[in-house]
MARVO-43663 format. One line per field, with one value per atom (N, C-alpha, C): residue in three letters; atom name; x, y, z. Coordinates in steps of 0.02 Angstrom, whole numbers, always signed. Each point is the difference from the previous one (the first is absolute). Layout:
<recs>
vexba = [Ala_...]
filo = [CA_...]
east = [X_...]
north = [Y_...]
up = [Z_...]
</recs>
This chain:
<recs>
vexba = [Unk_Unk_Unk_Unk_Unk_Unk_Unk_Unk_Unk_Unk_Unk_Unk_Unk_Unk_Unk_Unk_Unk_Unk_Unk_Unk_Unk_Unk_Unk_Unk_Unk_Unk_Unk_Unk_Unk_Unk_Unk_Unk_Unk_Unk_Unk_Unk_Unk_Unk_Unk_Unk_Unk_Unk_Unk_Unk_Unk_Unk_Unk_Unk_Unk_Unk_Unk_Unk_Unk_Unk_Unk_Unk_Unk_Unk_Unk_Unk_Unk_Unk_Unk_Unk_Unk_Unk_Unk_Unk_Unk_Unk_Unk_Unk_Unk_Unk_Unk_Unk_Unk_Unk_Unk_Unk_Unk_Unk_Unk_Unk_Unk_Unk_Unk_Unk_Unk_Unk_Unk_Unk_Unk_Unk_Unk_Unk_Unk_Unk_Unk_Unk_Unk_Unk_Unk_Unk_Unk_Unk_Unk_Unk_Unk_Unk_Unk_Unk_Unk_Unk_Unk_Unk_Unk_Unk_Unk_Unk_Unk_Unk_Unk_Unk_Unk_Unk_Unk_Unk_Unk_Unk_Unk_Unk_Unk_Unk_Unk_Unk_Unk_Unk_Unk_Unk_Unk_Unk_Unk_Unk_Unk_Unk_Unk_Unk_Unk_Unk_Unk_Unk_Unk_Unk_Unk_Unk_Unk_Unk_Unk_Unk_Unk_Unk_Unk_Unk_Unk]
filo = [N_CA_C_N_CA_C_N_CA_C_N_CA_C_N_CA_C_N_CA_C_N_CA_C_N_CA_C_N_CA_C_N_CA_C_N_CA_C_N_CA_C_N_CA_C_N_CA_C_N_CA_C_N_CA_C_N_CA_C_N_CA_C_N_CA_C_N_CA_C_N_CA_C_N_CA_C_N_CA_C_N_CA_C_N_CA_C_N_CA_C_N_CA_C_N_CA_C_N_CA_C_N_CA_C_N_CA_C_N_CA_C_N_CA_C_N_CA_C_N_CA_C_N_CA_C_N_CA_C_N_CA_C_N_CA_C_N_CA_C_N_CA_C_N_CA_C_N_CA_C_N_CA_C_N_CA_C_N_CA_C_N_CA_C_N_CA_C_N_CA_C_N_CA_C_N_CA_C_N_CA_C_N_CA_C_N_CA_C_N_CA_C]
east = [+1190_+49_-38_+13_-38_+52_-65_+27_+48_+22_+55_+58_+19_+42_+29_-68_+9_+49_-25_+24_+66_+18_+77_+39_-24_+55_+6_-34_+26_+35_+38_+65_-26_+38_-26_-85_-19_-87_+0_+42_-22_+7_+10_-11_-80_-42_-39_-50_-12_-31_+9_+70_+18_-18_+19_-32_-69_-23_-94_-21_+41_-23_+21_+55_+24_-48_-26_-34_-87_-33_-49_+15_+46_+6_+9_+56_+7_-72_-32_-66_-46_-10_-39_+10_+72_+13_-9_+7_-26_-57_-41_-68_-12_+24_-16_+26_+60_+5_-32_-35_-34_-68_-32_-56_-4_+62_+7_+37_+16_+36_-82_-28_-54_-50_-46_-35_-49_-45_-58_-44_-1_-61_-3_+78_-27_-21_+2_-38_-81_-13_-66_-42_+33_+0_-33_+52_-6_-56_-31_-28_-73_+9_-66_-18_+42_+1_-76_-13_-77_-53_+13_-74_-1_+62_-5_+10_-35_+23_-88_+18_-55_-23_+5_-33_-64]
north = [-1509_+54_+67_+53_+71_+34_+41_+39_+65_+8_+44_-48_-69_-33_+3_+8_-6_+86_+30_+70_+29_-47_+8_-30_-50_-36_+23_+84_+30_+39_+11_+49_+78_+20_+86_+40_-60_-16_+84_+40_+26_+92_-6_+54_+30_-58_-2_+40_-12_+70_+51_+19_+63_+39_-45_+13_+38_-57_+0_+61_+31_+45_+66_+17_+32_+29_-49_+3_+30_-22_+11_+67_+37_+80_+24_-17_+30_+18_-52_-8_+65_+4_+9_+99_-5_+95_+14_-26_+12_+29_-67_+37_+58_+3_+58_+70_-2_+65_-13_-46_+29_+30_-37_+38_+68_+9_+69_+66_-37_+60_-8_-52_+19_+61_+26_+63_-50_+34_-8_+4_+45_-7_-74_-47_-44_-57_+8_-47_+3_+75_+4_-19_+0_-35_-68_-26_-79_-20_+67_-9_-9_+41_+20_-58_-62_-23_-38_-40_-12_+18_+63_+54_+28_+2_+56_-76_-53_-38_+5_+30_+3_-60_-70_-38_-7]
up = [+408_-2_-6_+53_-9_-70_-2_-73_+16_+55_+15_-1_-17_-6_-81_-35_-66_-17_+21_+12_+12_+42_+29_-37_-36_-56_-71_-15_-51_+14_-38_-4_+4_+27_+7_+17_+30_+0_+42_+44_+46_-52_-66_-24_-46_+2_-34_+52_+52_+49_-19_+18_-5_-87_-40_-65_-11_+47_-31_+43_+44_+58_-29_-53_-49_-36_-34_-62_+23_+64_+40_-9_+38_+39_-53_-76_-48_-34_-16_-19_+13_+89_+51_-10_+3_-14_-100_-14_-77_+6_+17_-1_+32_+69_+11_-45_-8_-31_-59_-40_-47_+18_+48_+42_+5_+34_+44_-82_-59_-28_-63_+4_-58_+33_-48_-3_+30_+49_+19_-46_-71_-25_-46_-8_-31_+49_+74_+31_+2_+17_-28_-70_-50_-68_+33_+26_-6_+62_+55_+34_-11_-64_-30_-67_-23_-66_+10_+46_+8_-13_+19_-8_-42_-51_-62_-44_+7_-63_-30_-74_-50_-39_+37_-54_+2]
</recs>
């Protein structure tokens, strides 16, 4: 038996895409606007944490 058989015999199986494709783009623009609204100087911070570590 293929596993698209198993698939078709759950109930409402055809919302769980659309869900997970939701949650992807929701995800996907978050990040960006936190990207795009944080200050550049704390990316440089974190660009620099390597080279400024004093141990």
């Amino acid at each position: 038996m293929k596993f698209i058989n198993y698939l078709e015999s759950i109930t409402g199986v055809a919302i769980y895409p659309l869900v997970s494709l939701i949650i992807f783009f929701t995800f996907f623009i978050a990040v960006g606007v936190y990207v795009f609204k944080s200050k550049k100087e704390y990316f440089d911070y974190l660009k620099n944490i390597p080279i400024n570590n004093q141990d």
